[in-house]
C-alpha positions in Angstrom: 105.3 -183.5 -34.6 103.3 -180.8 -36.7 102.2 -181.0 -39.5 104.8 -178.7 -41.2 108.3 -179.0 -42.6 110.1 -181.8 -40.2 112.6 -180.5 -38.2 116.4 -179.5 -39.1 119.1 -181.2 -38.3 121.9 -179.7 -36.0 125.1 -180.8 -33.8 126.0 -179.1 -30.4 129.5 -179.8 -28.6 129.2 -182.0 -25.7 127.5 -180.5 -22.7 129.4 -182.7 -19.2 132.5 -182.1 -18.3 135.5 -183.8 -17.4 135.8 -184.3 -21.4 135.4 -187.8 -22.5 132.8 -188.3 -19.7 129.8 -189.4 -20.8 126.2 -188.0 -20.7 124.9 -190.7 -18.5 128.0 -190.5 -16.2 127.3 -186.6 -15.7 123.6 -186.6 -15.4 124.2 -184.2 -12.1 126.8 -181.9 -13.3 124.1 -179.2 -13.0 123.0 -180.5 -9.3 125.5 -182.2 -8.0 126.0 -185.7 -7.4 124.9 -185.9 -3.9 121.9 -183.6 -4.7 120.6 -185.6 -7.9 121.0 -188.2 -6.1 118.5 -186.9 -3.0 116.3 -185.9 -5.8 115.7 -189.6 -7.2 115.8 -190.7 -3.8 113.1 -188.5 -2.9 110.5 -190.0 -6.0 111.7 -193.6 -5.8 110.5 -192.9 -1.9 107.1 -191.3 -3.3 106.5 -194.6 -4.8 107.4 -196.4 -1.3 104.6 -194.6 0.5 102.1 -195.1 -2.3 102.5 -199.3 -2.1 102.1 -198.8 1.7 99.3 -196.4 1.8 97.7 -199.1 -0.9 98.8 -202.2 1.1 97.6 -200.6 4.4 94.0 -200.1 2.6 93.6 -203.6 1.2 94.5 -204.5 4.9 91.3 -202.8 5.7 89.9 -203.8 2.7 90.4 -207.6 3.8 89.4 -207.2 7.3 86.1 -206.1 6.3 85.2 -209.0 4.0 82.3 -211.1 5.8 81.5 -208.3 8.0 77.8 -208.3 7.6 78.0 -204.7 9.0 80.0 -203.3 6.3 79.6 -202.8 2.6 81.1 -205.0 0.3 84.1 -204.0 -1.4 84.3 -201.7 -4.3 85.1 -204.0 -7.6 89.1 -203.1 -9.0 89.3 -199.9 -11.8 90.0 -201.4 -14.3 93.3 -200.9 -16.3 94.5 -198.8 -18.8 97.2 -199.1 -20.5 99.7 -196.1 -21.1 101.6 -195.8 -24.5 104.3 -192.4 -24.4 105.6 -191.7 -27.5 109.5 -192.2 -27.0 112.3 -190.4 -29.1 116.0 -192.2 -29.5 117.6 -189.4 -32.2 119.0 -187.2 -29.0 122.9 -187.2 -29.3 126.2 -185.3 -29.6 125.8 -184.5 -33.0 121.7 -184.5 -33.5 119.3 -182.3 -32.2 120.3 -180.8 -28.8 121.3 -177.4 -30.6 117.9 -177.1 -32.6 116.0 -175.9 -29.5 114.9 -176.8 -26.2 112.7 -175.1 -23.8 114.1 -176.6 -20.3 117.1 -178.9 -19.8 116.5 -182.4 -18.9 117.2 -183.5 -15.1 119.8 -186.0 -16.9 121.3 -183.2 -19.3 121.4 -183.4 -22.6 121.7 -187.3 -23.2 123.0 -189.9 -25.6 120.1 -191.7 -26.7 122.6 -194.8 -27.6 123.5 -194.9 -23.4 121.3 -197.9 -21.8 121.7 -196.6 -19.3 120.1 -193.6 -19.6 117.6 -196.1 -21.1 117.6 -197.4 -18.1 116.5 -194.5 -16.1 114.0 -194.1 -18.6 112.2 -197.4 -17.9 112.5 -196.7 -14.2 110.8 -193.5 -14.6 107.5 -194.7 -16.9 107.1 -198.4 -15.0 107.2 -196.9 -11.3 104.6 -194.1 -13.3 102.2 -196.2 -14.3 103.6 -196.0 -18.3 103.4 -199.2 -19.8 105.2 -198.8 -23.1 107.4 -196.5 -25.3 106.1 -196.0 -28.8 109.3 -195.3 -30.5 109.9 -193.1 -33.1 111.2 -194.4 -36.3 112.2 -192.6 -39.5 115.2 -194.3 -41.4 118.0 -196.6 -40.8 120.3 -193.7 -39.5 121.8 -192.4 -36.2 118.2 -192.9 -34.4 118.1 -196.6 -35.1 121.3 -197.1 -33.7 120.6 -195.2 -30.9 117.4 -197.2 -30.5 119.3 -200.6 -30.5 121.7 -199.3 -28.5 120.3 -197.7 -26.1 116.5 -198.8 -25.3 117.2 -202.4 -26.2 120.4 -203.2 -24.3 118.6 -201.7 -21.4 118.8 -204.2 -18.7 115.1 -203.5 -17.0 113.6 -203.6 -20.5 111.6 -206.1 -19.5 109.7 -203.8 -17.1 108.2 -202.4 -20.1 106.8 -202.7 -23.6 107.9 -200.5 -26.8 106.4 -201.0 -30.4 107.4 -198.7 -33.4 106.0 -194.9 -34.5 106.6 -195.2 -38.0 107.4 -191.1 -38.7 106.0 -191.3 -42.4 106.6 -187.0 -42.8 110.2 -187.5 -41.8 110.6 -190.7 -43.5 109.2 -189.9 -46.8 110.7 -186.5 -46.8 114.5 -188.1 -47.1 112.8 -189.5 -50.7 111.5 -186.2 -51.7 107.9 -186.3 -50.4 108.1 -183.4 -48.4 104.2 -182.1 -48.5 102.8 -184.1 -45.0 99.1 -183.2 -46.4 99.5 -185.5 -49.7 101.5 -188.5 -49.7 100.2 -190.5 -53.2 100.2 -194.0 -53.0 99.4 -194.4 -57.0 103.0 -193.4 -56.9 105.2 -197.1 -56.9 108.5 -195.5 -55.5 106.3 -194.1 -52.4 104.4 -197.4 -51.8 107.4 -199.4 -52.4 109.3 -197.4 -49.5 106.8 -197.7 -46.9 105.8 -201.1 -47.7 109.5 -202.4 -47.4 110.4 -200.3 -44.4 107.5 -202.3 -42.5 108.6 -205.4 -43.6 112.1 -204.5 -42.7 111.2 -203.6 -39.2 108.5 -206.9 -38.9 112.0 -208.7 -39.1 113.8 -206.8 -37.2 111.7 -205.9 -34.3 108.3 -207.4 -34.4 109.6 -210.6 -32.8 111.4 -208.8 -29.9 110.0 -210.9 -26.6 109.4 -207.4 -25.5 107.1 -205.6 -28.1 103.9 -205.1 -27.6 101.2 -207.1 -29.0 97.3 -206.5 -28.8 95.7 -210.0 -29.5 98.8 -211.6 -30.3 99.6 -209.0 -33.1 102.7 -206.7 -32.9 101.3 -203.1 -32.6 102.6 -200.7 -35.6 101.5 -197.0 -35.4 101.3 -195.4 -38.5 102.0 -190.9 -38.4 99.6 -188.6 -40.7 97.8 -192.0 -42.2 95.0 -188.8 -43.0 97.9 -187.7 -45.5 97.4 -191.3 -47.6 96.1 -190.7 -51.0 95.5 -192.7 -54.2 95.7 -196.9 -53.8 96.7 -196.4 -50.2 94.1 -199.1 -48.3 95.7 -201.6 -51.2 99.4 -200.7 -49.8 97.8 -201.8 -46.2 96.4 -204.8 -47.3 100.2 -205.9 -48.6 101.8 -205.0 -45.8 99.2 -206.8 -44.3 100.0 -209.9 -46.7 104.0 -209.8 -46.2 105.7 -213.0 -45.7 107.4 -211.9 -42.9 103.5 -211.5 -41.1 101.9 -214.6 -42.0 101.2 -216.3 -38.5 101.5 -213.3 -36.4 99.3 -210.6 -38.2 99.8 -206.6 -37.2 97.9 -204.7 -35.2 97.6 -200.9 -37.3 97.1 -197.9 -35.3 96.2 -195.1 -37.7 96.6 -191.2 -37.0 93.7 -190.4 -38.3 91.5 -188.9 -35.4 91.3 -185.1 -36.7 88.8 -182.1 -36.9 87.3 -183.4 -40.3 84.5 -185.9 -39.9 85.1 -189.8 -39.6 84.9 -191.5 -42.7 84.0 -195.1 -42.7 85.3 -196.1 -46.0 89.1 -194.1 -44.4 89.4 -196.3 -41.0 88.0 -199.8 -42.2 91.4 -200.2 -43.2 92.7 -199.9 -39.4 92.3 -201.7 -36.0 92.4 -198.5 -34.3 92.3 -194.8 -35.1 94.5 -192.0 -32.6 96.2 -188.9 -33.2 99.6 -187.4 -32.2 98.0 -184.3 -30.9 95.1 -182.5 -32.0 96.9 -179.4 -31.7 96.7 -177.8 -35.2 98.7 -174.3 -35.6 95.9 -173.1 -38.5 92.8 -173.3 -36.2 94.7 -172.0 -32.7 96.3 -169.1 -34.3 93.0 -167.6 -33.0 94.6 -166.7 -29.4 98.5 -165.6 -29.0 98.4 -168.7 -26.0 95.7 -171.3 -24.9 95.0 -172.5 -21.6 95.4 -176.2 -21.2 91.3 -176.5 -20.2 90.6 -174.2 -23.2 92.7 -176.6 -26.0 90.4 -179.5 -24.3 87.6 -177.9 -24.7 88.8 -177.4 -28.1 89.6 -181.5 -29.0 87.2 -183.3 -26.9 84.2 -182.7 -28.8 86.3 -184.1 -31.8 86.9 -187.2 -29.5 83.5 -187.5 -29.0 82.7 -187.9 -32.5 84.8 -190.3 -33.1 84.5 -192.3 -30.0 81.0 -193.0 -31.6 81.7 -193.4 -35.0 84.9 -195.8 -35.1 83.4 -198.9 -33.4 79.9 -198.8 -36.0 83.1 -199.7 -38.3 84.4 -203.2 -39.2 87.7 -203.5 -40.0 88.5 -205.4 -43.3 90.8 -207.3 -42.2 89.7 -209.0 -39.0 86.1 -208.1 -38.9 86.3 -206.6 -35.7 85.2 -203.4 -34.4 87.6 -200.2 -35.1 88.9 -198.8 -32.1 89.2 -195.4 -30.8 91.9 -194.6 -28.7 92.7 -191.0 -27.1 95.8 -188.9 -26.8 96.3 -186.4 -24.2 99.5 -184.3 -23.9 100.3 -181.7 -20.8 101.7 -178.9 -23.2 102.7 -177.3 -26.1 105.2 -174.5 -26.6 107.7 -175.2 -29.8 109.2 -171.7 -29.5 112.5 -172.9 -28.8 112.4 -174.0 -32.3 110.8 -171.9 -34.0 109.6 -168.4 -32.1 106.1 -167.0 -32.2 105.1 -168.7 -35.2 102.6 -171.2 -32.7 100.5 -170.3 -30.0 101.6 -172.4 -26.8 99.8 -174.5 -25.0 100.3 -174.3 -21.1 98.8 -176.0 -17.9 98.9 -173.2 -15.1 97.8 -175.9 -12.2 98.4 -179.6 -11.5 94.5 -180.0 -11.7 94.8 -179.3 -15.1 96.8 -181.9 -16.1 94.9 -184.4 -13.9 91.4 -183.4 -15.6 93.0 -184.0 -19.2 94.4 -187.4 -18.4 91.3 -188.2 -16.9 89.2 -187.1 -19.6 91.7 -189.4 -21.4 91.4 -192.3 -19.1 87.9 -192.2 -19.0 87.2 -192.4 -22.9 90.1 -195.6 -22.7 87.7 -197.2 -20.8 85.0 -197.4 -23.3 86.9 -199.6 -25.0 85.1 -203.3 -24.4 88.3 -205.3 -25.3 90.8 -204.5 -22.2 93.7 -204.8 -24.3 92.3 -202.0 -26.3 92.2 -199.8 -23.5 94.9 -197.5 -23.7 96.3 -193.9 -24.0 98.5 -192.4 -25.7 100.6 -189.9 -24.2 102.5 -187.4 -26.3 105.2 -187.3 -25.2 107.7 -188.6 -22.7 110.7 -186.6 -24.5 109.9 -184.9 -27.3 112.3 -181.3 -25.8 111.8 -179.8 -29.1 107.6 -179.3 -29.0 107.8 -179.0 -25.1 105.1 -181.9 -24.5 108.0 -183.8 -22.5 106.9 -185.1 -19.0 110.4 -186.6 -18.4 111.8 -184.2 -15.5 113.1 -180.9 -15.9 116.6 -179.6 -14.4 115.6 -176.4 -13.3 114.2 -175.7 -9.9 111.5 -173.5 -9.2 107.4 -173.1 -10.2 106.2 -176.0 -12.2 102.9 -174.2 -13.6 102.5 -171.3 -15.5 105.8 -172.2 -17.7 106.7 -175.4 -18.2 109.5 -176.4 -15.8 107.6 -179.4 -14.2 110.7 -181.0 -12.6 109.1 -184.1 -11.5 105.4 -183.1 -11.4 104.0 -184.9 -14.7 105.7 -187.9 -13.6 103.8 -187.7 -10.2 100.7 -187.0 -12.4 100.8 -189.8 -14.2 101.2 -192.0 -11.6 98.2 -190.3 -9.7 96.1 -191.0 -12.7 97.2 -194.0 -14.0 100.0 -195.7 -11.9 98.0 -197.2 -9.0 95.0 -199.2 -11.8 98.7 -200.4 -13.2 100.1 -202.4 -10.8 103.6 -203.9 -10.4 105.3 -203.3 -13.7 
């Protein structure tokens, strides 16, 4: 998800064997059956001990209460929410072959099988993930794979999703391939984007399982920093679409970057994020970057912006613009395309754990609880190698990427147990 050419397009022959079987029916053919199988048993009993070693301490917790010896208990954490950025264009014909750094644990899947959608959900609720932002660029193979798959899932009501509207990808299929400039005093452009939202506002918006933030289906909007010319007018008519009168839309903007907030830029939102901070032009500096050292890199960009976005009203609502962070655990895109980027690597599980909190704790700034969230890129983006679904490969997690099951364990560490039952 840089901020360069998008991606190519590739087919690969299919990976499980007997032929005909499918993806989700072969997850184990690298393990074994009886070994995947241990494998999941072992995480979904992870989970088992951390609901008893909770239960067990509000046992304690309740025994204590009118105990004029004893402290009173510590108020709740409170919650925040966990957004993953979720992709649905993985198939038999599309984008296996372009690159991947490690194999998923369920091999190389069909996006359009719910029931690797399934195991999906399973994963991010028992995490402590509370919904997929979904990559959209088109009404192609990835939309079908999205309805498919994700929404014929039959725990998808363990979880939320609301649409990543990809406008590099998407604009590039019209011939708008520069992501820095996209000009909205150009009708065709405007007329593209503005009907693709009000295409998906009838199509998805109304799902009993997207999310909402004050009763408003969430849209996140990619490289909104891109938007030139009568852009902020092109909001305000999506804004205005039939199809949104009584509902409303709650606009996430990727506008969070290195250059200075500007007010008259994020009025136009309800919230301002980013995809990643990670920009190949300012970290070609070192050959590779410590996970703690890209931090130390973004969060004094965060900072800036936590401060500035909520002195700003939004137009629409009147309401304070929100900030909300992203954090991911890596970056490493050689797969794709060799030594062109430095990566980004976490060489301990600390590591990870101080980024997410640093994550969590900005998130909790936010005075609206609803508004409290973070947004984790990615759950399976192979291609960038900012993935936490599980790996396939045994061996050491840190130093190169193969994390198994760590980041899921992470994840739930940080934010899984503020969470509750999903």
């Amino acid at each position: 998800r840089l901020t360069t050419s998008p991606l190519g397009r590739a087919s690969f022959p299919a990976p499980c064997s007997p032929e005909g079987a499918t993806p989700a029916r072969c997850r184990c053919h690298r393990f074994g059956e009886e070994n995947c199988k241990a494998k999941t048993r072992q995480f979904d009993r992870s989970q088992r001990n951390l609901l008893g070693s909770l239960g067990f301490a509000l046992m304690i917790v309740s025994a204590s209460c009118g105990d004029p010896g004893r402290d009173p208990p510590s108020p709740p954490t409170p919650k925040v929410r966990v957004a993953a950025h979720y992709y649905t264009w993985y198939d038999a014909e599309h984008h296996w072959r372009e690159g991947i750094f490690h194999e998923p644990f369920l091999g190389r899947y069909d996006s359009a099988d719910p029931m690797v959608a399934e195991q999906h959900i399973r994963w991010a609720a028992a995490s402590g993930i509370d919904l997929f932002a979904v990559e959209w660029f088109g009404q192609n193979w990835a939309e079908t794979n999205f309805e498919q798959g994700l929404l014929q899932a039959p725990n998808l009501s363990k979880i939320k999703f609301c649409i990543f509207y990809d406008t590099a990808i998407r604009l590039a299929q019209f011939g708008y391939g520069d992501p820095f400039h996209f000009d909205f005093d150009d009708p065709r452009l405007r007329a593209i984007v503005i009907q693709d939202i009000s295409r998906l506002a009838g199509r998805y918006f109304g799902h009993p399982d997207y999310f909402r933030i004050d009763g408003r289906p969430v849209l996140w909007l990619y490289l909104t920093r891109s938007f030139q010319g009568a852009w902020k007018e092109a909001i305000a008519e999506i804004r205005d679409q039939p199809i949104l009168q009584g509902t409303g839309v709650y606009i996430i903007a990727d506008e969070v970057w290195y250059d200075p907030a500007d007010p008259r830029r994020i009025e136009a939102f309800d919230a301002v994020s980013t995809y990643s901070l990670y920009d190949p032009l300012r970290m070609r500096r070192r050959p590779r970057w410590t996970l703690p050292e890209f931090a130390a890199f973004y969060l004094p960009v965060y900072q800036k912006w936590l401060f500035t976005a909520p002195q700003v009203p939004n137009l629409a609502t009147g309401r304070s613009v929100v900030f909300m962070p992203a954090v991911s655990p890596q970056f490493d895109d050689s797969a794709v395309r060799g030594n062109l980027h430095p990566p980004v690597v976490a060489e301990s599980r600390q590591q990870v754990l101080e980024a997410f909190n640093q994550a969590q704790e900005m998130a909790l700034t936010n005075l609206d609880p609803q508004e409290r969230l973070v947004w984790l890129t990615s759950f399976n983006e192979w291609h960038e190698g900012t993935s936490i679904e599980p790996t396939m490969e045994d061996g050491e997690p840190y130093g190169g990427g193969n994390y198994g099951f760590e980041l899921l364990d992470v994840v739930k560490e940080v934010f899984g147990s503020t969470n509750g039952e999903k």
